[in-house]
Biopython code that builds the backbone (N, CA, C, O; Angstrom):
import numpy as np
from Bio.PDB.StructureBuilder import StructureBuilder

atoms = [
    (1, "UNK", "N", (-0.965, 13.242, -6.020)),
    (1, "UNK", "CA", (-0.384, 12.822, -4.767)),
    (1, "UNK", "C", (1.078, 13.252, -4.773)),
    (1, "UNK", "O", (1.829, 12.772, -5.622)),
    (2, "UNK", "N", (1.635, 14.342, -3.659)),
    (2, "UNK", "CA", (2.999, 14.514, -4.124)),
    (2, "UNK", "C", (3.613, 13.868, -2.262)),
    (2, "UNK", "O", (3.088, 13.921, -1.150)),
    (3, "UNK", "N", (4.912, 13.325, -2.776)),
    (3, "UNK", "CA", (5.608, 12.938, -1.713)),
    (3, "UNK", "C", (5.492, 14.055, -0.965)),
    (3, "UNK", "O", (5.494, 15.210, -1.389)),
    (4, "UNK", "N", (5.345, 13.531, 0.661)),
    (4, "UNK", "CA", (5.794, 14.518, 1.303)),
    (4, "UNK", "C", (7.015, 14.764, 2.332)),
    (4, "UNK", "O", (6.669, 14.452, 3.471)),
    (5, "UNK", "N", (8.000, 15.113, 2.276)),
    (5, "UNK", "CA", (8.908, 15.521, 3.408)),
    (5, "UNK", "C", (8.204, 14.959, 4.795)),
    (5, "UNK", "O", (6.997, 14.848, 5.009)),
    (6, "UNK", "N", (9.578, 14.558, 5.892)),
    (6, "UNK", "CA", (9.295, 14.590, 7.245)),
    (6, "UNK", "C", (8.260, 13.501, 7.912)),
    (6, "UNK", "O", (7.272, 13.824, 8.570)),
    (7, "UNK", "N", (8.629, 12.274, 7.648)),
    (7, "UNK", "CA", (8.089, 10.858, 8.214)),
    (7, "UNK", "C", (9.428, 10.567, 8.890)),
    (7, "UNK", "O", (10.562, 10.782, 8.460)),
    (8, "UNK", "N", (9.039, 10.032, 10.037)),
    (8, "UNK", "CA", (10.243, 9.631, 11.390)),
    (8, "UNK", "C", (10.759, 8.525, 10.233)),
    (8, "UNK", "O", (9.811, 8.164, 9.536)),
    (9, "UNK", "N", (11.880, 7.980, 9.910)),
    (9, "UNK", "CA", (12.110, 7.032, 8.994)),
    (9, "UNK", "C", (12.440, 5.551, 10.480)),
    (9, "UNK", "O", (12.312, 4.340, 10.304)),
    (10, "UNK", "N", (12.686, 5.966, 11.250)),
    (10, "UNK", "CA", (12.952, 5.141, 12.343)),
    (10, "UNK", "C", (11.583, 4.223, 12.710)),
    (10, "UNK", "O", (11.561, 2.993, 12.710)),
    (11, "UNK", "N", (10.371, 5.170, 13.044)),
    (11, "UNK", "CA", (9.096, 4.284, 13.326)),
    (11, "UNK", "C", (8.287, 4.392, 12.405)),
    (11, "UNK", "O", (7.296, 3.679, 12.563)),
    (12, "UNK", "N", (8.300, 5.281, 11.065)),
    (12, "UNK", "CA", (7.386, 5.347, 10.063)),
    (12, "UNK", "C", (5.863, 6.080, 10.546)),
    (12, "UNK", "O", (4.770, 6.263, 10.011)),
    (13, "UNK", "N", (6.422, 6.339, 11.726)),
    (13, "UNK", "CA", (5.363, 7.759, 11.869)),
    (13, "UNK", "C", (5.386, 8.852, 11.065)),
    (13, "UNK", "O", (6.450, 9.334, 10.676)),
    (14, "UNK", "N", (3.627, 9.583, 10.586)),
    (14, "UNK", "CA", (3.612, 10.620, 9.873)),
    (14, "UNK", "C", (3.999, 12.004, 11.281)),
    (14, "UNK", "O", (3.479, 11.951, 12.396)),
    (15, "UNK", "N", (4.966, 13.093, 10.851)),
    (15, "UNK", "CA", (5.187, 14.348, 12.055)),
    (15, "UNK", "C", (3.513, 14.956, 11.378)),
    (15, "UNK", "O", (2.732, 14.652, 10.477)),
    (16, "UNK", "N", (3.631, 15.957, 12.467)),
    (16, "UNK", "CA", (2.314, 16.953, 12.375)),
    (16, "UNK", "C", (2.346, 17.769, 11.455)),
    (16, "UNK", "O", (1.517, 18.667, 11.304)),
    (17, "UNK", "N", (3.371, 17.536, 10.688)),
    (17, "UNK", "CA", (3.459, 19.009, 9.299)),
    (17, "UNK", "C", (2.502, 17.518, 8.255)),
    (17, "UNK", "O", (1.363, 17.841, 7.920)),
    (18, "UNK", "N", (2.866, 16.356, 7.904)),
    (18, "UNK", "CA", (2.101, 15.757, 7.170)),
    (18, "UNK", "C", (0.920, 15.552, 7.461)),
    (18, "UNK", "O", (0.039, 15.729, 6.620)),
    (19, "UNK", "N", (0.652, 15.138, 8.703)),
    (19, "UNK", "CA", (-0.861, 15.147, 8.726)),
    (19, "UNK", "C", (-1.497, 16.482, 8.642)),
    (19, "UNK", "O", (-2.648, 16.223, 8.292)),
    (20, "UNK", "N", (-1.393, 17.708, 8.763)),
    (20, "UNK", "CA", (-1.947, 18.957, 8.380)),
    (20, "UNK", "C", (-2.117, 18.811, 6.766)),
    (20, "UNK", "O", (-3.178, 18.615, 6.173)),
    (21, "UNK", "N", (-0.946, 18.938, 6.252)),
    (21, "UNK", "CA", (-0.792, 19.232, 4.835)),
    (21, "UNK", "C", (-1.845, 17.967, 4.063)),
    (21, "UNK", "O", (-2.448, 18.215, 3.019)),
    (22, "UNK", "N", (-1.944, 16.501, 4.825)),
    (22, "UNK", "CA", (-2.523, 15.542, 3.937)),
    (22, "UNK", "C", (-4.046, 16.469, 4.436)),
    (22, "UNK", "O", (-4.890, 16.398, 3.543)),
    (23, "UNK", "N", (-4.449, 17.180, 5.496)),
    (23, "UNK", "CA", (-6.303, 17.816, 5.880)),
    (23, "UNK", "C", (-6.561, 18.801, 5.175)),
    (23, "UNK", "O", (-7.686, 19.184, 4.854)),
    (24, "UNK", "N", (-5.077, 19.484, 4.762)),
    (24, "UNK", "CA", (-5.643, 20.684, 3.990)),
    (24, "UNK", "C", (-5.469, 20.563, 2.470)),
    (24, "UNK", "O", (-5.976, 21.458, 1.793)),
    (25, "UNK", "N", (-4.987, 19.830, 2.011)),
    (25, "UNK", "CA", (-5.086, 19.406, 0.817)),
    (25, "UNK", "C", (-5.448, 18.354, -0.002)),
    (25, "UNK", "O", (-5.660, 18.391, -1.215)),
    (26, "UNK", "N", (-5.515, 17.231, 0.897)),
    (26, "UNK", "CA", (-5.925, 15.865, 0.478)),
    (26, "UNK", "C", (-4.883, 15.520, -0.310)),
    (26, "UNK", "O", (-5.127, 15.042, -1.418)),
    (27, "UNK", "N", (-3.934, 15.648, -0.005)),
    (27, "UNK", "CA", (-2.867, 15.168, -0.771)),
    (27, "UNK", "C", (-2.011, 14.154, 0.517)),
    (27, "UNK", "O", (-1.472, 14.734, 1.459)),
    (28, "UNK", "N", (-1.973, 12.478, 0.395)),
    (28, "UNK", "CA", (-1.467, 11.848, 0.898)),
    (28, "UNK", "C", (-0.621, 10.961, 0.598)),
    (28, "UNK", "O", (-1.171, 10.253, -0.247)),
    (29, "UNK", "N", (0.301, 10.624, 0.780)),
    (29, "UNK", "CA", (1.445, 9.826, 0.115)),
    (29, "UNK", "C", (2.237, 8.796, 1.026)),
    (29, "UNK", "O", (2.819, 9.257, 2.008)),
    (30, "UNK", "N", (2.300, 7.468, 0.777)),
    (30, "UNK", "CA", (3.386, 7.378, 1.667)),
    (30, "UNK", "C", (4.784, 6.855, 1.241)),
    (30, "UNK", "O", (4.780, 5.943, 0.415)),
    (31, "UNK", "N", (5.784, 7.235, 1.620)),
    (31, "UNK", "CA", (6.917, 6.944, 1.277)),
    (31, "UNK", "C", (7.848, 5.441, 1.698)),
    (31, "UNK", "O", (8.432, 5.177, 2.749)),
    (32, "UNK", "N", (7.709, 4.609, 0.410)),
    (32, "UNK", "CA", (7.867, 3.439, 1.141)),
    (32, "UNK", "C", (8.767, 2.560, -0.054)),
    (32, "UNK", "O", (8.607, 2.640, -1.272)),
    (33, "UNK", "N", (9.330, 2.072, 0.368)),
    (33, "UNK", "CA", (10.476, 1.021, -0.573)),
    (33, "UNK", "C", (10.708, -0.212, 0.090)),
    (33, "UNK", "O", (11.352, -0.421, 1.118)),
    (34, "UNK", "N", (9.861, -1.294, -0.919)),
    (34, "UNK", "CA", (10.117, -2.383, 0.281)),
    (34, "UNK", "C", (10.010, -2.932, 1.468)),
    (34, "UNK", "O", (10.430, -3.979, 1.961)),
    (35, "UNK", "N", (9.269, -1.900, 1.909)),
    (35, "UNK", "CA", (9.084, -2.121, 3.477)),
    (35, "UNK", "C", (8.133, -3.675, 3.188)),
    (35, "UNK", "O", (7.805, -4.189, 2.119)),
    (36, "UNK", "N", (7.851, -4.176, 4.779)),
    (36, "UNK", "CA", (7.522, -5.568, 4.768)),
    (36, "UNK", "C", (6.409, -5.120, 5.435)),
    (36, "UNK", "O", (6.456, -4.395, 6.428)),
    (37, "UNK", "N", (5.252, -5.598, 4.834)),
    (37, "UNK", "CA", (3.936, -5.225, 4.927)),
    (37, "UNK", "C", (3.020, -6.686, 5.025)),
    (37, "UNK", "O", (3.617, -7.729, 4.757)),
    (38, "UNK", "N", (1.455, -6.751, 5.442)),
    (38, "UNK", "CA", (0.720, -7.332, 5.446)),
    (38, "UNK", "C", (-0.879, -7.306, 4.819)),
    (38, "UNK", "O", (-1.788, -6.882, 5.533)),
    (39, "UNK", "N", (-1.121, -7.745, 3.568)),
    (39, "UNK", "CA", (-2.228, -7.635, 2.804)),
    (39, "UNK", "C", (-3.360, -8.482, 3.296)),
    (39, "UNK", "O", (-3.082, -9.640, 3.607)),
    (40, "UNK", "N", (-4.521, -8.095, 3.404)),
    (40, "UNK", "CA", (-5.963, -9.627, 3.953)),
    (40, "UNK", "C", (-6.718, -9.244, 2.808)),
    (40, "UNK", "O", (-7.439, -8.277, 3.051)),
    (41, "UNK", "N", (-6.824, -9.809, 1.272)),
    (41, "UNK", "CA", (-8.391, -10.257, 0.670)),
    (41, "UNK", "C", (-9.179, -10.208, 1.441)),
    (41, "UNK", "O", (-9.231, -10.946, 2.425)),
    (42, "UNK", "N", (-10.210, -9.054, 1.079)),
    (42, "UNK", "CA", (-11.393, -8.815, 1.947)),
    (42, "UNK", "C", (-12.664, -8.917, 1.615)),
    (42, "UNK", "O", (-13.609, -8.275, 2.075)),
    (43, "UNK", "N", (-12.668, -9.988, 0.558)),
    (43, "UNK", "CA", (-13.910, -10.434, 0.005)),
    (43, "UNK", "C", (-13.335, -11.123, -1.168)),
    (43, "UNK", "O", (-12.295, -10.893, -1.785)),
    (44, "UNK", "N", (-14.756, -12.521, -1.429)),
    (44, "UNK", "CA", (-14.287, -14.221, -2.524)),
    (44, "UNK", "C", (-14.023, -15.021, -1.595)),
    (44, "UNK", "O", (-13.868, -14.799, -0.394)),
    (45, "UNK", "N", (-13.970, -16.057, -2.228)),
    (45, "UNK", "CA", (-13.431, -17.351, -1.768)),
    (45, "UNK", "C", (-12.172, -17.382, -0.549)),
    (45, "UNK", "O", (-12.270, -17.871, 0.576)),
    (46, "UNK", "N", (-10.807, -16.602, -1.247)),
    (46, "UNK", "CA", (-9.575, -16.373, -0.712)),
    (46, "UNK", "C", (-9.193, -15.151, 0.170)),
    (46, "UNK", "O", (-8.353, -14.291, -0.098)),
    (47, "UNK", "N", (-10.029, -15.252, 1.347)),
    (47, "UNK", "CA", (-9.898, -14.181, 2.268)),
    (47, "UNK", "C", (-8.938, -14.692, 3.045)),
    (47, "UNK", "O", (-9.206, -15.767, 3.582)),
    (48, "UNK", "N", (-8.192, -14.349, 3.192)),
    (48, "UNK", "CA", (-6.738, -14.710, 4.152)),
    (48, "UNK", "C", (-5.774, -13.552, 3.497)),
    (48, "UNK", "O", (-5.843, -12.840, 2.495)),
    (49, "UNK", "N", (-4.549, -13.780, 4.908)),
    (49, "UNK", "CA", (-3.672, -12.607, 5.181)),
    (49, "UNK", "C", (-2.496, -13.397, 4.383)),
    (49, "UNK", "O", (-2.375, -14.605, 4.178)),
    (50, "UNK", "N", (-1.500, -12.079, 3.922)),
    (50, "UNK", "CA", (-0.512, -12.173, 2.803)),
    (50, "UNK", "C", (0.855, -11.829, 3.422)),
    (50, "UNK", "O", (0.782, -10.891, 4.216)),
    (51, "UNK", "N", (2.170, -12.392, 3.248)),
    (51, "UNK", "CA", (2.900, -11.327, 3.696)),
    (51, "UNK", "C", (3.885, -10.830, 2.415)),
    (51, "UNK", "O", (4.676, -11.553, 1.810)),
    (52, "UNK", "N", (3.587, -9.214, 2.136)),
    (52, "UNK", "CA", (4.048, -8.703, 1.079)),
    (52, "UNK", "C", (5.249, -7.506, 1.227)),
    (52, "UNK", "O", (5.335, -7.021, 2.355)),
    (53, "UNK", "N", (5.767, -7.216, 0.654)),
    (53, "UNK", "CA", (6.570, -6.019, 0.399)),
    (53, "UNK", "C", (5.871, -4.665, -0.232)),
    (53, "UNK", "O", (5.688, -4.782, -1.444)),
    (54, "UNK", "N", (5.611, -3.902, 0.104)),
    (54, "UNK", "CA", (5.640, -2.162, -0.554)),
    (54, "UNK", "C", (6.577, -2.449, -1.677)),
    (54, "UNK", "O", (7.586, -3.083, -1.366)),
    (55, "UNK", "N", (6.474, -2.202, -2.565)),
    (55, "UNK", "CA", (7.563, -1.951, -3.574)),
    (55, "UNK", "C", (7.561, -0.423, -4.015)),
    (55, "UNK", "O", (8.644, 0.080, -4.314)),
    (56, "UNK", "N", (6.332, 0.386, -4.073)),
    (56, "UNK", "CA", (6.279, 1.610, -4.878)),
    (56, "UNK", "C", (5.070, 1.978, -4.569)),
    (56, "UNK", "O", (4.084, 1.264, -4.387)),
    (57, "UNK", "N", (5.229, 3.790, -4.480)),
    (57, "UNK", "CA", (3.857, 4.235, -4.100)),
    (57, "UNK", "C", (3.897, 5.528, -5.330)),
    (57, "UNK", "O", (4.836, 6.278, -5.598)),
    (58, "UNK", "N", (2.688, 5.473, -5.867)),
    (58, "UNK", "CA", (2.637, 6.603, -7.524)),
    (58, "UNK", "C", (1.126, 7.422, -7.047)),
    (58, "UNK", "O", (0.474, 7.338, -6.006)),
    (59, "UNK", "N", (0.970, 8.015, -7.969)),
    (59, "UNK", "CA", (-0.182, 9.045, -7.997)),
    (59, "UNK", "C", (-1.396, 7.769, -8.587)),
    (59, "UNK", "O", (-2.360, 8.435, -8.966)),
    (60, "UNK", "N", (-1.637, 6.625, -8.752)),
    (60, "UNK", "CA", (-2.397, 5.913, -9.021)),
    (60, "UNK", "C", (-2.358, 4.734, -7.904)),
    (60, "UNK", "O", (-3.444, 4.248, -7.588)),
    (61, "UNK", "N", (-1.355, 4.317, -7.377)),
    (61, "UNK", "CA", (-2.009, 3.708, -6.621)),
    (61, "UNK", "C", (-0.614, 2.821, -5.778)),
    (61, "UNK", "O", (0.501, 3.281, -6.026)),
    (62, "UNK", "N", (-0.667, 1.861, -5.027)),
    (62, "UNK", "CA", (0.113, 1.178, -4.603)),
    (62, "UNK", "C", (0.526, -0.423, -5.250)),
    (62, "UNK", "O", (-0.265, -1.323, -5.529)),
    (63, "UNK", "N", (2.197, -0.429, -5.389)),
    (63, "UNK", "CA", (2.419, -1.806, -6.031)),
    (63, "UNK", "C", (3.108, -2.460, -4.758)),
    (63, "UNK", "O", (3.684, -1.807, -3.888)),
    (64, "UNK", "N", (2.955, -3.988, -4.773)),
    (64, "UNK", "CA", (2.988, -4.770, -3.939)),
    (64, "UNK", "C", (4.146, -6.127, -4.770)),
    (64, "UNK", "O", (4.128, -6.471, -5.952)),
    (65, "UNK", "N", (5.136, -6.697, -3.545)),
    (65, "UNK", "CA", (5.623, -7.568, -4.408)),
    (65, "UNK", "C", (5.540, -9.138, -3.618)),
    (65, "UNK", "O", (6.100, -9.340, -2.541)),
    (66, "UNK", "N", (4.939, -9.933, -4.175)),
    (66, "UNK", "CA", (4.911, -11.097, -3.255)),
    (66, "UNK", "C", (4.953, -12.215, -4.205)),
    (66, "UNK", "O", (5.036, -12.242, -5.433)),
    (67, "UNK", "N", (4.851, -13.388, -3.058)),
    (67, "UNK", "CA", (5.003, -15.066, -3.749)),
    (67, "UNK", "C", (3.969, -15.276, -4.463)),
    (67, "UNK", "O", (4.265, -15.801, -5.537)),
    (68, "UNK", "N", (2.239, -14.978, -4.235)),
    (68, "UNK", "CA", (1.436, -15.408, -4.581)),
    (68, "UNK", "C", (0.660, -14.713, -5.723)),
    (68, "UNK", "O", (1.103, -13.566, -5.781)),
    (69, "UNK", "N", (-0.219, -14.878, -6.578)),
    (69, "UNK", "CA", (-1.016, -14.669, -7.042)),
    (69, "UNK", "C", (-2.332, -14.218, -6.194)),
    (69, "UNK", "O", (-2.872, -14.959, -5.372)),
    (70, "UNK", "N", (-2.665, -13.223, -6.430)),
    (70, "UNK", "CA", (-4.260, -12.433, -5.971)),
    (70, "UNK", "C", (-4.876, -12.434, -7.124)),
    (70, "UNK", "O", (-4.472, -12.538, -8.282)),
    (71, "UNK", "N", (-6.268, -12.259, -6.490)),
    (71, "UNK", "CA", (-7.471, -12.155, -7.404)),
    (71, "UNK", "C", (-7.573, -11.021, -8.009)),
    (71, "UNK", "O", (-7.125, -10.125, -7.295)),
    (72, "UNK", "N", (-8.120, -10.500, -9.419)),
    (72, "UNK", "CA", (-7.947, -9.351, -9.833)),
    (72, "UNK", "C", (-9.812, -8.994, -9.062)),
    (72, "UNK", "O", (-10.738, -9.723, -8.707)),
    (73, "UNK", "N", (-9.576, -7.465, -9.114)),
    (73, "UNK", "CA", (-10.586, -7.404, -8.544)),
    (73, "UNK", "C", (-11.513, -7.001, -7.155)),
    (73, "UNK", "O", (-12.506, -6.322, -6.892)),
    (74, "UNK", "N", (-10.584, -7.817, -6.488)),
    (74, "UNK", "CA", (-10.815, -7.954, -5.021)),
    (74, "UNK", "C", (-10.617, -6.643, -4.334)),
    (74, "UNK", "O", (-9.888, -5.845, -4.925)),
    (75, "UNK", "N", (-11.251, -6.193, -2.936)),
    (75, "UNK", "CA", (-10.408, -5.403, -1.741)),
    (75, "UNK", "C", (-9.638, -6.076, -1.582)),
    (75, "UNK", "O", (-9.512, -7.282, -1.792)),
    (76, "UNK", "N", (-8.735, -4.973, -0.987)),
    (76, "UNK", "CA", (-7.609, -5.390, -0.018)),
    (76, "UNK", "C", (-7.121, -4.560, 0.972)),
    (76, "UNK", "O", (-7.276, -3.362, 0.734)),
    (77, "UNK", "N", (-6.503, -4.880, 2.154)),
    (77, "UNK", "CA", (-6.563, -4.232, 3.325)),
    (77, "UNK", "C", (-4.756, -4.298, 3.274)),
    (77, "UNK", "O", (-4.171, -5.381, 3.264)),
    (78, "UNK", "N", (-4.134, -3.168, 3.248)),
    (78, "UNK", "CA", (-2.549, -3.914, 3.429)),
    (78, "UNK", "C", (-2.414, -2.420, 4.751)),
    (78, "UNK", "O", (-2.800, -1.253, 4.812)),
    (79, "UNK", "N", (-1.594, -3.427, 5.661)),
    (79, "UNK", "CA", (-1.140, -2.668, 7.156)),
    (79, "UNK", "C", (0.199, -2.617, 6.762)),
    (79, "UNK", "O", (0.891, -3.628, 6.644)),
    (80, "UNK", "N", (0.581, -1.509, 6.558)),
    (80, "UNK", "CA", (2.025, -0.879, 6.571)),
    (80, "UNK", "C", (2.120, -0.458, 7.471)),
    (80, "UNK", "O", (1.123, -0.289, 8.172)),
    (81, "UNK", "N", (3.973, 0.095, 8.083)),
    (81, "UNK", "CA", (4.149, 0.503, 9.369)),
    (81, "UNK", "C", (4.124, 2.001, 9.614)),
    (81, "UNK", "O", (4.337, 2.586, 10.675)),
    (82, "UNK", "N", (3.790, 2.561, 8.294)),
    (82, "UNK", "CA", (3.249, 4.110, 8.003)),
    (82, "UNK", "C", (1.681, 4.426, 8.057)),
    (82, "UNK", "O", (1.262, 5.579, 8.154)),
    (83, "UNK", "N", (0.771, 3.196, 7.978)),
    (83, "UNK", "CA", (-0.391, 3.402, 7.668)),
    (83, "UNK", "C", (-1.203, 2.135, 7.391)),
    (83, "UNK", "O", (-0.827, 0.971, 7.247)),
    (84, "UNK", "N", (-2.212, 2.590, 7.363)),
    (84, "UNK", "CA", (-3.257, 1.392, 6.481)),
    (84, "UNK", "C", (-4.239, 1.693, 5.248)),
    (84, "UNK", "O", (-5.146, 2.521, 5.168)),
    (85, "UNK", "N", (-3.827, 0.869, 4.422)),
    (85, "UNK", "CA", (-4.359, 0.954, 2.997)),
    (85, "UNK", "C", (-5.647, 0.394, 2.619)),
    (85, "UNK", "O", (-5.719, -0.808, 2.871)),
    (86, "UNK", "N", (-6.703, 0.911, 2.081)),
    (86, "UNK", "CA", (-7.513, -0.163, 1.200)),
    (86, "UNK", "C", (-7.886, 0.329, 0.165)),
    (86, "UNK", "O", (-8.281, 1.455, -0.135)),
    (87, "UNK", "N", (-7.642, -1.198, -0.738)),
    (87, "UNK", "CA", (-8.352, -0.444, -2.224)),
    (87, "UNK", "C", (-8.341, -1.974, -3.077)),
    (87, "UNK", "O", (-8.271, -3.078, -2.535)),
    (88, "UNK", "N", (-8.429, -1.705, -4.533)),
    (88, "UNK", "CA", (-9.347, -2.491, -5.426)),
    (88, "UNK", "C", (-7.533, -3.351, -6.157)),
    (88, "UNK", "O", (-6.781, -2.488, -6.610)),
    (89, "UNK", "N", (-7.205, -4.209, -6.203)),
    (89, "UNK", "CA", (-6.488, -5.161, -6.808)),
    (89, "UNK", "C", (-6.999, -5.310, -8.114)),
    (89, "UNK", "O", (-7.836, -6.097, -8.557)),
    (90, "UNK", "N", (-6.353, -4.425, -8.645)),
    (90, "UNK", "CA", (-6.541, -3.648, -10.382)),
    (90, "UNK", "C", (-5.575, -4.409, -11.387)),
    (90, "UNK", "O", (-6.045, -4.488, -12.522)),
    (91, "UNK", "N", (-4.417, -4.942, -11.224)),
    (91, "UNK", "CA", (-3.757, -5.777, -11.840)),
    (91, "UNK", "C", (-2.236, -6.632, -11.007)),
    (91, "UNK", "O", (-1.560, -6.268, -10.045)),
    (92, "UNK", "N", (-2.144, -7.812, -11.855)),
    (92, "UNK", "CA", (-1.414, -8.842, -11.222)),
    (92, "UNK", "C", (0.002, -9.507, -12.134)),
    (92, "UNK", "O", (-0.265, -10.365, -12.976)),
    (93, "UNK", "N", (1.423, -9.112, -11.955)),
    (93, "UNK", "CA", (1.448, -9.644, -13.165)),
    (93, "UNK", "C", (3.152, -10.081, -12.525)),
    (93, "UNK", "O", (3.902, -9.405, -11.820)),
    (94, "UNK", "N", (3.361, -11.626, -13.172)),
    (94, "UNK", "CA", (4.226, -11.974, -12.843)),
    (94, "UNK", "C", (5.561, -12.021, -13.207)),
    (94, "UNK", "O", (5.866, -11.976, -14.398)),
    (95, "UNK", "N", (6.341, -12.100, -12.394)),
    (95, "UNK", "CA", (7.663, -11.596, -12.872)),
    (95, "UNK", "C", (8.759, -13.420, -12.905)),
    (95, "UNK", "O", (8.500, -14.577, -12.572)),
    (96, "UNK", "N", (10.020, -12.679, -13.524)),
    (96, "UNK", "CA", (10.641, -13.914, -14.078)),
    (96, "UNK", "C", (11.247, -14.696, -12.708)),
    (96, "UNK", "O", (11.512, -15.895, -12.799)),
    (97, "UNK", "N", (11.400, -14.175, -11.788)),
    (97, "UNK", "CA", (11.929, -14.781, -10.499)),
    (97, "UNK", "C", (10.943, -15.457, -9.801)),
    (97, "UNK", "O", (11.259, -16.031, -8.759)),
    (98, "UNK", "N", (9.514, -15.492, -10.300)),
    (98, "UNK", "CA", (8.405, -16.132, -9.399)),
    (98, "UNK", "C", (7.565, -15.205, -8.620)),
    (98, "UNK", "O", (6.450, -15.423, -8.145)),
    (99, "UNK", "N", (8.359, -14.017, -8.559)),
    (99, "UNK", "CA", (7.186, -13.433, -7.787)),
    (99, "UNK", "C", (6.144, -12.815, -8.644)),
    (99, "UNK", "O", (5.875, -13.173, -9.791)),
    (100, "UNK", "N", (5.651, -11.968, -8.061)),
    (100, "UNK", "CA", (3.876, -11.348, -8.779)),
    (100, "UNK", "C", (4.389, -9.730, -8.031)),
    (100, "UNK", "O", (4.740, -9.400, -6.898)),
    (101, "UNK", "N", (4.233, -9.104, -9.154)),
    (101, "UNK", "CA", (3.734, -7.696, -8.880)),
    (101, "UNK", "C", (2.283, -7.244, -8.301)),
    (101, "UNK", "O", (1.688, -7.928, -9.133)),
    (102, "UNK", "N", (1.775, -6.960, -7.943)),
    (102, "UNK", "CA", (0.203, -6.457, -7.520)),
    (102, "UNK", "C", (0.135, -5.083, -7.326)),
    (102, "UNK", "O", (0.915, -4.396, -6.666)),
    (103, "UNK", "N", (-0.759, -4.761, -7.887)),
    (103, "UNK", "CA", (-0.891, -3.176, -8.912)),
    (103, "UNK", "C", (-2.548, -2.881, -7.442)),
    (103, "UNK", "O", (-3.483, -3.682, -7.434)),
    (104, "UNK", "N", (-2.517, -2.006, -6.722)),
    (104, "UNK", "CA", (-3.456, -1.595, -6.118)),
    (104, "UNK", "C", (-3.472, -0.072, -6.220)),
    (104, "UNK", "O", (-2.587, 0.767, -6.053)),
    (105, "UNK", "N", (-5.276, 0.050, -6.681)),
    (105, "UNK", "CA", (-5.612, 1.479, -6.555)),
    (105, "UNK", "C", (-5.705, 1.687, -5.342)),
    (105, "UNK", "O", (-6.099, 0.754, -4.642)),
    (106, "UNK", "N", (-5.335, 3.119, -4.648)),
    (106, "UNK", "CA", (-5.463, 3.191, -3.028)),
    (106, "UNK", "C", (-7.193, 4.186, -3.071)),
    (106, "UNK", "O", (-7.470, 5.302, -3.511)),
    (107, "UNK", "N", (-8.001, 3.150, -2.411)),
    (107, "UNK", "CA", (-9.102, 4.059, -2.489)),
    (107, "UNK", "C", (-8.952, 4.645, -0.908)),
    (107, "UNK", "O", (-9.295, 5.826, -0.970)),
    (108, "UNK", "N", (-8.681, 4.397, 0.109)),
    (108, "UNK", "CA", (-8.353, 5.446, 1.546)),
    (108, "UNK", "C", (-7.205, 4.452, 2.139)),
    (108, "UNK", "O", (-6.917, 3.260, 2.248)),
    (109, "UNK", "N", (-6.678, 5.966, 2.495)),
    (109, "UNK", "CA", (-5.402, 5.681, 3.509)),
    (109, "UNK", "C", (-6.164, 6.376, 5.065)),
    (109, "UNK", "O", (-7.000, 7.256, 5.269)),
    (110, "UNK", "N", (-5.346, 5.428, 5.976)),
    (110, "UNK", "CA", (-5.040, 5.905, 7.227)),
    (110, "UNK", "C", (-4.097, 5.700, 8.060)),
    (110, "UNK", "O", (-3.745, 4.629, 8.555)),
    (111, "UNK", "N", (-3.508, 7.177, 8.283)),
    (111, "UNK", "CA", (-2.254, 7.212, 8.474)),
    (111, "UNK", "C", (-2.365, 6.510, 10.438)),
    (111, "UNK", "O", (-3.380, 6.271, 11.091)),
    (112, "UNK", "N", (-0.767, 6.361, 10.881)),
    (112, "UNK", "CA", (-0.969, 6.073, 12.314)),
    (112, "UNK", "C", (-0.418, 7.342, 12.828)),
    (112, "UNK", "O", (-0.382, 7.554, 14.040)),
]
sb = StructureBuilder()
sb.init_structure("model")
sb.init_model(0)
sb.init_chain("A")
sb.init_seg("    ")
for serial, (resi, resn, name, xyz) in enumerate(atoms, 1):
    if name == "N":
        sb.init_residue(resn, " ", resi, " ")
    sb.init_atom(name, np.array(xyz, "f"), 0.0, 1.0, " ", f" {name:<3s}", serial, name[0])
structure = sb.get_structure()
């Protein structure tokens, strides 16, 4: 997954050079720090909506920073203002200030 150049940073729209380049290569990325995002558990007991931060996007997957504890395991659906994510909540691990890191593999993106 390599970053790509040329997202409006204003509305977090992908321009038409990324969406080409993510059809002809399958290479999709999104560029995000912190942004304030929304996660829904999409299967278990604890299906309800989250409100999280983007912290980091890698060639494995997306990290998330929030108040709560998630299930390892689970889908998850997170609506960023670049896109929408889903994938498998692969690890959880908490940090000294209280919050929780959340480690997500991105199994499909869709961009807006």
């Amino acid at each position: 997954m390599h970053f790509l150049k040329g997202m409006d940073v204003e509305t977090g729209a992908f321009n038409e050079f990324m969406i080409n380049r993510a059809v002809e290569t399958g290479e999709v990325a999104l560029p995000v720090h912190e942004e304030s995002a929304v996660a829904w558990v999409l299967e278990g007991p604890d299906r309800q909506k989250y409100d999280v931060r983007a912290a980091d996007l890698s060639e494995t997957g997306l990290m998330l920073s929030m108040d709560q504890r998630l299930p390892l395991g689970v889908w998850a659906k997170i609506n960023m203002r670049c896109g929408i994510v889903f994938g498998r909540i692969r690890r959880v691990a908490p940090r000294p200030n209280g919050e929780f890191r959340v480690f997500i593999r991105v199994d499909e993106l869709i961009p807006r």
